[in-house]
N, C-alpha and C positions, 0 to 999 in steps of 0.2 A: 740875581740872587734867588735860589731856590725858597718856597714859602715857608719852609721848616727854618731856615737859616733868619728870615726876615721876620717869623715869629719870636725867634730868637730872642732879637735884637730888639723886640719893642718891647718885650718882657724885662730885657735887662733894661732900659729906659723909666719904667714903670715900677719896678720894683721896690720894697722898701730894703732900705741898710742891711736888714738884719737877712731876709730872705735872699739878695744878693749876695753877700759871704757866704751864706750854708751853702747857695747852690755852687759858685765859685770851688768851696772846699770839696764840695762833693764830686765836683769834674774832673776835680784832681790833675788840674792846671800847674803852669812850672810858673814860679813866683816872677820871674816876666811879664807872664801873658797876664798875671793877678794885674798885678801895676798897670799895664795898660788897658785892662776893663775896667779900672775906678779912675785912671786919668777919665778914659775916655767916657763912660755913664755916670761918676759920680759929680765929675770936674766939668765935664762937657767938652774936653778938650778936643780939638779935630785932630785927624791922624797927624798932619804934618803939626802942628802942635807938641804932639808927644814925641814925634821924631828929633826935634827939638831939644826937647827937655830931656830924654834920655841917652841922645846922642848916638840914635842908628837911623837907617834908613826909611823912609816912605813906606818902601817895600816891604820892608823888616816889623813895622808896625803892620800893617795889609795880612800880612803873613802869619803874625801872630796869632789877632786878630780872629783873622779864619776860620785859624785851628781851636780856637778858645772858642769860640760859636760853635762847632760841630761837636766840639766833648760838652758843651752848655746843654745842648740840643738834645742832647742824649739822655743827659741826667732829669733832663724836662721834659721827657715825653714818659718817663716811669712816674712821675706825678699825678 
């Protein structure tokens, strides 16, 4: 994982409620990818967890995932 992406990811971990949504909205993420960055940072849920609970793939979460990190990443580097 690239260090912009794994900054990412510690941000989204650390973050509060409120700062998390704005940036989420601001990323302009598909109401998908929303659900599985608050299973996954709010809930702590692990991927296959969420794969689980919403009834697609590993992958499909991995995937999601990804791409919700690199529009994150974006809106977080104009900060």
């Amino acid at each position: 994982m690239n260090i912009q992406l794994k900054n990412t990811r510690d941000w989204l971990q650390t973050s509060t409620r409120r700062s998390f949504s704005a940036v989420l909205e601001e990323a302009k993420i598909t109401p998908r990818q929303i659900e599985i960055c608050e299973l996954k940072f709010t809930k702590g849920m692990t991927n296959y967890q969420i794969a689980m609970q919403m009834n697609v793939s590993v992958k499909t979460v991995d995937k999601e995932l990804n791409t919700a990190y690199r529009q994150i990443t974006n809106v977080l580097s104009f900060l």
